[in-house]
C-alpha positions as CSV (number, residue, x, y, z in Angstrom):
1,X,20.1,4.9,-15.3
2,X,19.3,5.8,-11.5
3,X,16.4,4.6,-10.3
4,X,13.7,7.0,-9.4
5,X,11.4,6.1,-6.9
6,X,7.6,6.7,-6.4
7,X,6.9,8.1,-3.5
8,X,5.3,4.7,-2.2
9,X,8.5,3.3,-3.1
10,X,10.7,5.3,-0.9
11,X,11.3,3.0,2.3
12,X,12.7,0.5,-0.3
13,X,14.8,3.5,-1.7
14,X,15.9,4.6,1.2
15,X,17.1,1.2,2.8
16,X,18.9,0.1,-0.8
17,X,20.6,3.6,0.0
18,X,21.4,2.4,3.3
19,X,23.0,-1.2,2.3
20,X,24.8,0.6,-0.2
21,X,26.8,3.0,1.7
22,X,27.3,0.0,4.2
23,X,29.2,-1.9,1.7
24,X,31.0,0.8,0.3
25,X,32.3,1.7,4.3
26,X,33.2,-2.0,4.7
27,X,35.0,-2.0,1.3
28,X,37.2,1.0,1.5
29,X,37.8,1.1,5.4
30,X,38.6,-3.2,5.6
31,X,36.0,-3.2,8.4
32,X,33.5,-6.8,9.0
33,X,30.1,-5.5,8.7
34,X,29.0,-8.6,7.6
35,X,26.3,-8.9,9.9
36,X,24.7,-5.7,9.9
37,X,24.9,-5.6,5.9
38,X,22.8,-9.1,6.4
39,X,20.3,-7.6,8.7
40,X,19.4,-5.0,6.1
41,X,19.8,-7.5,2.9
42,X,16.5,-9.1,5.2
43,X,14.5,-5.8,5.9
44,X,15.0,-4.7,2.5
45,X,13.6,-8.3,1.3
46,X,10.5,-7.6,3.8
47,X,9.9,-4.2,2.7
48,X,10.0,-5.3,-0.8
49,X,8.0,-8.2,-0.5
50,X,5.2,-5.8,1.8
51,X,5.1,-2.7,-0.8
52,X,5.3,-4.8,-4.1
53,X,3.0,-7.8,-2.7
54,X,0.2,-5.6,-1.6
55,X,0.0,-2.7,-4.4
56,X,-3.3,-0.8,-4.7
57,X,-4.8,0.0,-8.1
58,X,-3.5,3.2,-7.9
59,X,-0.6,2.5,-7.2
60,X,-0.3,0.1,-10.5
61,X,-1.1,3.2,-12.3
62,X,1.8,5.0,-11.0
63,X,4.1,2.3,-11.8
64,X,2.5,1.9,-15.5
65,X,3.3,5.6,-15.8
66,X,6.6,5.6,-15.0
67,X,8.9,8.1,-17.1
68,X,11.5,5.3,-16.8
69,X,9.3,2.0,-18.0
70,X,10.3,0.7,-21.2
71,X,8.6,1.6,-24.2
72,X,7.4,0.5,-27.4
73,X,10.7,0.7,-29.0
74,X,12.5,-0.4,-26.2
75,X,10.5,-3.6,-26.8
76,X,11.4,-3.5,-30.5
77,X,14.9,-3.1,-30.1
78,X,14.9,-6.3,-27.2
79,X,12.0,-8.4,-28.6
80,X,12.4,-7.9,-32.6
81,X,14.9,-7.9,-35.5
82,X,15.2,-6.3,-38.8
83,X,12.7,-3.2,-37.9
84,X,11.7,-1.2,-40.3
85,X,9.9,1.7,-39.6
86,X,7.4,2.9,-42.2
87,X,5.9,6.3,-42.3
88,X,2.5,8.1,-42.9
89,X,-0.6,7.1,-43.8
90,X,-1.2,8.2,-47.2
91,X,-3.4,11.2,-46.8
92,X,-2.3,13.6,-44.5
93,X,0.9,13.3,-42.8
94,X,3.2,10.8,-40.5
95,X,2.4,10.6,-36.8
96,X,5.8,10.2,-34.5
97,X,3.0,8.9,-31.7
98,X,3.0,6.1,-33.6
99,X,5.4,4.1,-35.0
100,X,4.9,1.1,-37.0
101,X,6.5,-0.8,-39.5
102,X,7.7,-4.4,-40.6
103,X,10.1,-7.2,-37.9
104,X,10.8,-10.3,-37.2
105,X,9.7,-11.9,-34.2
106,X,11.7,-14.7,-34.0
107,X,11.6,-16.0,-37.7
108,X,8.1,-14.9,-38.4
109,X,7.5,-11.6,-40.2
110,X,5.3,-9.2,-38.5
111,X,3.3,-5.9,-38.7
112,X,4.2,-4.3,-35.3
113,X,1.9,-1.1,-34.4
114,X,3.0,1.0,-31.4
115,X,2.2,4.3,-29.0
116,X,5.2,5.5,-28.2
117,X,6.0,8.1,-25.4
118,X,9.1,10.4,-24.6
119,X,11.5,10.4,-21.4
120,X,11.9,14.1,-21.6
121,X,10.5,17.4,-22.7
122,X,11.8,17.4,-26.0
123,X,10.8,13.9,-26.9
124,X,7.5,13.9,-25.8
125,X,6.5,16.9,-27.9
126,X,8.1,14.7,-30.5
127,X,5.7,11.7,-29.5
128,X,3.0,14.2,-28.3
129,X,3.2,12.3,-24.7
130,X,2.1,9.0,-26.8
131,X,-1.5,10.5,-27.7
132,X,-2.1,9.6,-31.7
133,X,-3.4,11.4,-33.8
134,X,-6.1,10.4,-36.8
135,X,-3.2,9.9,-39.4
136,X,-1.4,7.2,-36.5
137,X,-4.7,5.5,-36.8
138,X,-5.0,6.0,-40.2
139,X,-0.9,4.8,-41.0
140,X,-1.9,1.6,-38.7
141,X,-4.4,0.1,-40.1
142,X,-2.8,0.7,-43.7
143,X,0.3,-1.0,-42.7
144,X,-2.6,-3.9,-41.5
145,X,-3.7,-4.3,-44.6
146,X,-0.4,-4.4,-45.6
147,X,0.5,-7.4,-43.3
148,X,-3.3,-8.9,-44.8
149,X,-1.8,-8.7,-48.4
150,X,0.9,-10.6,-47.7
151,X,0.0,-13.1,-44.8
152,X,1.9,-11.1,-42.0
153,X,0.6,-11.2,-38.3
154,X,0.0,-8.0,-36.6
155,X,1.1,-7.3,-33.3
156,X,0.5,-3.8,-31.8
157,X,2.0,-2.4,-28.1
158,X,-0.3,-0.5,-26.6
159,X,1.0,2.3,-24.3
160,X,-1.3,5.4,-24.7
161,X,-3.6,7.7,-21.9
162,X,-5.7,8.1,-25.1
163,X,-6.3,9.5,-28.2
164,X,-4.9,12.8,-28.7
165,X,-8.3,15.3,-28.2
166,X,-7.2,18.7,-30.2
167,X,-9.4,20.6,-32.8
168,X,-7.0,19.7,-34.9
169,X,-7.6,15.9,-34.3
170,X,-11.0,16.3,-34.3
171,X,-10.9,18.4,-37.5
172,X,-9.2,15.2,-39.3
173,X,-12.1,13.1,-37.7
174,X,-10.1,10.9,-34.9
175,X,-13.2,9.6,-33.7
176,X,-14.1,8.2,-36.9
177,X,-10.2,6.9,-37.8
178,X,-10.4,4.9,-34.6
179,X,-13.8,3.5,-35.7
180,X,-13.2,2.2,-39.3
181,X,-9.7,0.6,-37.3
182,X,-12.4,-1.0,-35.1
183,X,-14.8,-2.4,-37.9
184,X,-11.7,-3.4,-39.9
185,X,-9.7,-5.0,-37.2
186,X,-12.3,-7.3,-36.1
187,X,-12.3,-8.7,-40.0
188,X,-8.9,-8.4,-40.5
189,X,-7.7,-12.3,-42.5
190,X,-4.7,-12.4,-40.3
191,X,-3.8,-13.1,-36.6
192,X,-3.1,-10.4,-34.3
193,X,-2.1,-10.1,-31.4
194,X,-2.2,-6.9,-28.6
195,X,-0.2,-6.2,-25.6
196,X,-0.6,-3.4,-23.5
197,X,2.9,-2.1,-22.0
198,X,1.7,0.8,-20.1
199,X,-0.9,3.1,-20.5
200,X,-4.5,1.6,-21.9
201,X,-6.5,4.8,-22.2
202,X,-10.1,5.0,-23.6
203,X,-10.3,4.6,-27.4
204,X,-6.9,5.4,-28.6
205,X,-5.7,2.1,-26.9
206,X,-8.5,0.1,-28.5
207,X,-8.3,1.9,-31.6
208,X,-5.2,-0.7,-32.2
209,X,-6.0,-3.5,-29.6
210,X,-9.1,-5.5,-31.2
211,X,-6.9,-9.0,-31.2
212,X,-7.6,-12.4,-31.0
213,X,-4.9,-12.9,-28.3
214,X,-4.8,-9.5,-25.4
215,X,-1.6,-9.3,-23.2
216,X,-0.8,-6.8,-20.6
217,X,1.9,-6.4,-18.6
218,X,1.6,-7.2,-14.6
219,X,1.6,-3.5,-13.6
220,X,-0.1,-1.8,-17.1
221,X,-3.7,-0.6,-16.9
222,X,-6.5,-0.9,-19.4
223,X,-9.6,1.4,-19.0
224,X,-12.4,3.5,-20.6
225,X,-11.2,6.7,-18.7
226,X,-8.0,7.6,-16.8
227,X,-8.7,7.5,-12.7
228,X,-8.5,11.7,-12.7
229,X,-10.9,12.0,-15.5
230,X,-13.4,9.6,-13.7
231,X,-12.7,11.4,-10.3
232,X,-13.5,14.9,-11.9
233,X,-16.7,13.7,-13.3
234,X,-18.2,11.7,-10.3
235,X,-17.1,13.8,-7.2
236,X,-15.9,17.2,-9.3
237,X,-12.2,16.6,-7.9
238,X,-9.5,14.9,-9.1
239,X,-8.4,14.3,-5.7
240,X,-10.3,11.2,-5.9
241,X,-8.4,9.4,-8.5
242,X,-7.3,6.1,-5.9
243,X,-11.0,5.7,-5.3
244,X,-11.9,6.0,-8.8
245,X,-8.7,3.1,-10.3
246,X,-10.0,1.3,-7.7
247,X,-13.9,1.5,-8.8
248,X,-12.5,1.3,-12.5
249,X,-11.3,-2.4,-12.0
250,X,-8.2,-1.4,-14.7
251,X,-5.2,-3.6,-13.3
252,X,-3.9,-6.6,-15.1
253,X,-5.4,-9.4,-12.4
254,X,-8.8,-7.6,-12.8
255,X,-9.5,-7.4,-16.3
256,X,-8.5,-11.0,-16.8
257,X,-11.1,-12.0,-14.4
258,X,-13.5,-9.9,-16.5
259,X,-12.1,-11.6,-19.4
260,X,-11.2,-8.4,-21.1
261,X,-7.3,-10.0,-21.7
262,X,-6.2,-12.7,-22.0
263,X,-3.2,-13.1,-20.3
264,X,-0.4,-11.6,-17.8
265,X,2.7,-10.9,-18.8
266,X,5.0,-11.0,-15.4
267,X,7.2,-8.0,-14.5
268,X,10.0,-7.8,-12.1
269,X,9.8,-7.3,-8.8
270,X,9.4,-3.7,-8.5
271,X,7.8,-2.7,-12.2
272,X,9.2,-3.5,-15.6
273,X,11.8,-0.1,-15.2
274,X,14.0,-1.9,-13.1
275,X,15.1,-4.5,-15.5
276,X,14.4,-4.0,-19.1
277,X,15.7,-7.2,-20.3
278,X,13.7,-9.5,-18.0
279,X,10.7,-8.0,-19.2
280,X,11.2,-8.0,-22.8
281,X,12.6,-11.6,-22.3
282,X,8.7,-12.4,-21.1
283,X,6.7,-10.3,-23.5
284,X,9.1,-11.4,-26.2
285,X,8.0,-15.2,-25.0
286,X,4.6,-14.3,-24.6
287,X,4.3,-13.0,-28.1
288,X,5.9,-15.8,-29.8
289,X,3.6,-18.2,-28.1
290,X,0.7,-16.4,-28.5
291,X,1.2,-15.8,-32.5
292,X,2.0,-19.7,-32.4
293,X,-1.2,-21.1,-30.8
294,X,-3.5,-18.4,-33.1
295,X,-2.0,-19.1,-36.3
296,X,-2.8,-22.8,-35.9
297,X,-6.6,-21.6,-36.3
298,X,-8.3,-21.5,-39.7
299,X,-8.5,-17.8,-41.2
300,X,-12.7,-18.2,-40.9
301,X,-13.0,-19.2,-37.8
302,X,-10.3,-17.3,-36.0
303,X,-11.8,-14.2,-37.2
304,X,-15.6,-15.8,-35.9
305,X,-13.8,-15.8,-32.3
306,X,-12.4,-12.7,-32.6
307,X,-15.7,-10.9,-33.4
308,X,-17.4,-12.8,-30.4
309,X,-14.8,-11.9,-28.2
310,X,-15.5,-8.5,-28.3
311,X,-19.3,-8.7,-28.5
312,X,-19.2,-10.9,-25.2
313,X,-17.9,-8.1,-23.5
314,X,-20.1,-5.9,-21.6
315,X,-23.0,-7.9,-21.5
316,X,-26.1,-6.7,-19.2
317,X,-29.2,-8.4,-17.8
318,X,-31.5,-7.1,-16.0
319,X,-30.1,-3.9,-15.4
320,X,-27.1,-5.6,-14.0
321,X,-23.9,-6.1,-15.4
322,X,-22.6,-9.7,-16.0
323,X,-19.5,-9.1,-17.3
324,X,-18.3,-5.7,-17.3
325,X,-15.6,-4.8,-19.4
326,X,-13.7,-1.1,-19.1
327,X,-12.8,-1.8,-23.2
328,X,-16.2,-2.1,-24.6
């Protein structure tokens, strides 16, 4: 797969160009160019080390949105064995936004709930651009109390701009699917853990990310509202949207000083697109030792932590905010 470039990222696209074509001249035409091919292998290092090492929050956004990150499945296939996916939620219909069904993580059996997005036209109708719908919600949390029934951790990959906002959606009560997933989540008898691989948009990410361990990815973003949202309701443009992921406080390195996750998950150099392996090697690690160190905690009081995790967050005092959280 050809890499596609942001448009931040195009002096490093441009010199990789360069170095190529030089090594392709030396190759075919048996001519030394040793030392200029050296020269460039040490701006392209610079460059790379300047964009990547100083990324804005906006810029994280961009790279979280990538049409060529992995996705949930891609995880699945790299981190998991023996998926099965299991379908609808009983009521109303299945939701291909969705996926979720039984794995193995390792030797442990696991509930794994995902927002899955499309790489092209055709699949994202499919996926309906990862935006879930009240019967996702709805298939989730019944495939939860599946993994409660029999003593299965849950693990959900969250990769979402948010909950899908159409009068259909609302007609099946989304609101209120992602709200009983909330109440029942925090009380859920089993560990669970939530990584988010992307996207974390507004309630349809935390509609399946109340855990007792949080990942996220180096360049994914959690928030309350997407940066163009936020910029076309506080300066009526959505021309604003840097300003507005910068205000939001949404990266990874942000929210884990707010305490709103737990823990980064590192991605190469460059985003998690450029080397799928590498980065499902680490979440795949991260998971393993996250589902480790929480299952070693009692039922009753892991499920005490997890509820005053999630109260702690967004605390005010006089009319100030101590900890603000962009997931409360």
């Amino acid at each position: 797969m050809e890499w596609q470039p942001l448009d931040f990222e195009r002096p490093i696209f441009d010199l990789e160009r360069r170095l190529e074509d030089l090594k392709n001249h030396s190759d075919q035409h048996d001519v030394d160019l040793d030392p200029a091919i050296k020269d460039l292998e040490a701006k392209l290092r610079e460059t790379r080390r300047r964009v990547h090492g100083n990324l804005t929050a906006w810029q994280r956004v961009q790279i979280a949105r990538h049409a060529q990150r992995p996705f949930a499945l891609d995880y699945i296939e790299r981190c998991f064995t023996n998926w099965v996916e299991l379908h609808g939620d009983r009521r109303f219909a299945d939701d291909k936004a969705m996926p979720c069904g039984l794995a193995l993580l390792g030797s442990q059996r696991c509930v794994v709930i995902t927002h899955q997005k499309g790489r092209n036209t055709k699949e994202n109708v499919m996926r309906n651009f990862g935006c879930g719908h009240p019967e996702g919600y709805r298939k989730a949390l019944r495939l939860m109390r599946l993994g409660e029934k029999f003593g299965m951790p849950v693990i959900s990959l969250i990769d979402t701009p948010g909950a899908f906002p159409g009068i259909g959606s609302e007609e099946r009560h989304i609101s209120e699917a992602i709200a009983v997933n909330l109440r029942e989540m925090m009380r859920l008898r089993v560990p669970i853990v939530a990584a988010v691989i992307g996207e974390g948009g507004s309630g349809g990410a935390l509609g399946i990310g109340v855990a007792d361990h949080v990942l996220i990815l180096e360049n994914a973003y959690y928030s309350v509202i997407s940066p163009e949202a936020c910029s076309a309701i506080l300066w009526r443009d959505r021309r604003h949207a840097a300003e507005a992921a910068e205000a939001l406080k949404l990266t990874a390195q942000d929210l884990l000083k707010l305490e709103v996750v737990d823990e980064i998950v590192p991605e190469p150099e460059g985003g998690a697109h450029r080397d799928y392996d590498s980065v499902a090697a680490n979440l795949g690690k991260a998971l393993s030792c996250a589902l480790e160190q929480i299952s070693q905690v009692p039922i009753v009081e892991l499920t005490e932590r997890r509820y005053g995790k999630f109260r702690r967050l967004g605390v005010f005092s006089g009319g100030k905010s101590v900890t603000a959280s962009t997931a409360s």
